[in-house]
C-alpha angles and dihedrals in degrees: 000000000000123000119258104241106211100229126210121262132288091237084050094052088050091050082059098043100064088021101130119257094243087056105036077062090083097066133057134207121220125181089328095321128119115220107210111183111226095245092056101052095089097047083049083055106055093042098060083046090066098041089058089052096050089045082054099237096116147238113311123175129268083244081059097047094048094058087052078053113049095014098244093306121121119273097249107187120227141195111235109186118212108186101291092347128088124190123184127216156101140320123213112188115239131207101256090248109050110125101208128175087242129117120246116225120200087204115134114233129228121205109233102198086103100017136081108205104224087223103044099115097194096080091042086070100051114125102242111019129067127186115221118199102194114192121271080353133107124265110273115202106211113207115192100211109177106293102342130063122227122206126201142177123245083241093053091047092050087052094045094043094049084051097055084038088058091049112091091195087047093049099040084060097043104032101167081063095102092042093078145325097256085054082065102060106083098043087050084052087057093044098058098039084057091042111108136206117277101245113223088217094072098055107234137192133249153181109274092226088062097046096113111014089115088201101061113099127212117215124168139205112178112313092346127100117196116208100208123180123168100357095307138107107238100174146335129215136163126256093197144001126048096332087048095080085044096057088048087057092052099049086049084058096040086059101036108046104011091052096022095236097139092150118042120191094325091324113119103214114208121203103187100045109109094201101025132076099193144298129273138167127236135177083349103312140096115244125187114217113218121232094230096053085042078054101062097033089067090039092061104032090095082061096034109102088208096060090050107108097012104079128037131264078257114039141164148211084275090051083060099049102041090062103041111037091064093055093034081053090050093052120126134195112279109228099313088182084068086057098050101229132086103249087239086079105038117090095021122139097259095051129069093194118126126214137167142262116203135203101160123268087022130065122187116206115209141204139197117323099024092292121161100227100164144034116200121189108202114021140317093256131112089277112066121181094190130013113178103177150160124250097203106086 
């Protein structure tokens, strides 16, 4: 089934229609697209303003325009290269049989929401940040940060950007950051002159490939952490929100497959289960641990008392393990005769009934199947000091 294309307004098509072939130069048509440059967009603008008002319709707002324009669809910003020339601009999607005054390019576009065009000249004039192009060398993005500069790769700035794409605090303050790449620079100058540096006393968490390499730095904006030695960013992840499942996925992969630990202590770690973290018995049984319980388990081990003293200032998703699996693997059966059911039974396929492992001063709440859904720090009671769990039962 085709896609239904959203077209431009009938108003618009008119304004085309009887635009003046010197102006109607400026654009370019390509396969049913109209290719609008970015510093022309105002001037098209007003100029469609005043078109409505002489056909007696009225004012409307630029907001409103730009809806007849681009039919309601987000302004993407695109490359479009001409010989030794590159504009950047907008497309607004035609009718196929419009005859228009406008010339017709055979140029191929390139989307410039992850791609910094080598001749775009706008970004080579923003306060701050400067793009260097060594020969027969990859691009290298310069951010002046106070005193200090901060260097990055094109790769790293693509990661970084889709990060603060995917933040709807971070987009709501920087809207222009999906239009294009280079639209991202300057917020992510901001970003790093307000990031701070990650207190160890704090605990926090890292990645397990920077453990001990004593000259990263750690500095944090929000939910993102930069990775910054010698002067340069060598990476970005999320210690909590949406990202944050994402980095623990990453560091499960990291051991598993990078340093070849796929069973640690008698946890089978699985790296292509999207809910599971891996497999472990306990008191004779086979239990899977969900990834989500897994989850909160690592977000609140910097808060957990038990955890104080057992893993480092800096610590890691290893750290985690390595303290709770031998004491998840150790657990027994609370009290089953105060369920009222034998623990052969509990947890079986054909029965939806939860019960309880305990290793003082955890207990580990289970679901169908022998799934570990839940870690609690401090007891099973009504008081709880600490409760890390999945929310998928």
């Amino acid at each position: 089934m085709q896609e239904k294309v959203n077209l431009v307004s009938e108003s618009f098509l008119e304004v085309l229609r009887e635009m003046p072939a010197d102006y109607a130069s400026k654009f370019k048509i390509l396969k049913n697209r109209l290719f609008i440059p970015q510093n022309e967009l105002q001037d098209l603008l007003e100029y469609y303003k005043g078109w409505l008002i002489k056909a007696g319709v009225g004012a409307y707002t630029d907001e409103k325009l730009k809806s007849r324009i681009f039919a309601g669809a987000d302004a993407v910003l695109f490359y479009l290269p001409e010989g030794n020339n590159v504009e950047i601009g907008h497309f607004a999607n035609l009718p196929t049989d419009i005859q228009l005054k406008i010339p017709v390019s055979n140029s191929v576009p390139i989307n410039a929401s992850d791609y910094l065009h080598p001749r775009d000249v706008d970004y080579q004039n923003l306060k701050g940040v400067e793009i260097r192009r060594p020969l027969n060398k990859p691009m290298e993005i310069v951010f002046e940060i106070r005193e200090d500069k901060l260097k990055c790769s094109e790769s790293f700035l693509r990661k970084v950007v889709a990060k603060l794409r995917a933040s709807n605090n971070i987009s709501e303050k920087y809207p222009n950051l999906s239009r294009s790449l280079k639209d991202a620079l300057l917020p992510l100058k901001n970003i790093l002159e307000q990031a701070k540096t990650l207190s160890k006393s704090k605990t926090p968490l890292i990645p397990l490939r920077f453990q001990d390499d004593s000259a990263a730095k750690f500095f944090s904006y929000m939910h993102l952490v930069f990775i910054v030695k010698d002067s340069v960013l060598l990476d970005v992840y999320e210690n909590k929100g949406r990202g944050f499942d994402e980095f623990i996925n990453d560091e499960i992969i990291y051991l598993a497959d990078k340093l070849n630990i796929k069973t640690l202590d008698t946890l089978q770690i699985s790296t292509r289960d999207k809910y599971l973290l891996g497999r472990i018995r306990i008191a004779g049984k086979w239990f899977a641990v969900e990834k989500k319980a897994f989850r909160f388990l690592v977000e609140s081990a910097a808060l957990s008392r038990w955890f104080k003293g057992k893993i480092g200032k800096l610590f890691t998703i290893r750290d985690i393990l390595n303290q709770i699996v031998p004491v998840l693997k150790n657990a027994d059966w609370i009290d089953v005769s105060k369920l009222g059911r034998h623990p052969d039974s509990a947890g079986s396929k054909n029965s939806r009934a939860k019960f309880e492992l305990k290793y003082s001063p955890w207990t580990f709440k289970t679901g169908k199947n022998y799934s570990i859904v839940e870690f609690v720090e401090g007891g099973g009671g009504e008081r709880k000091s600490n409760s890390f769990k999945s929310r998928r039962r």
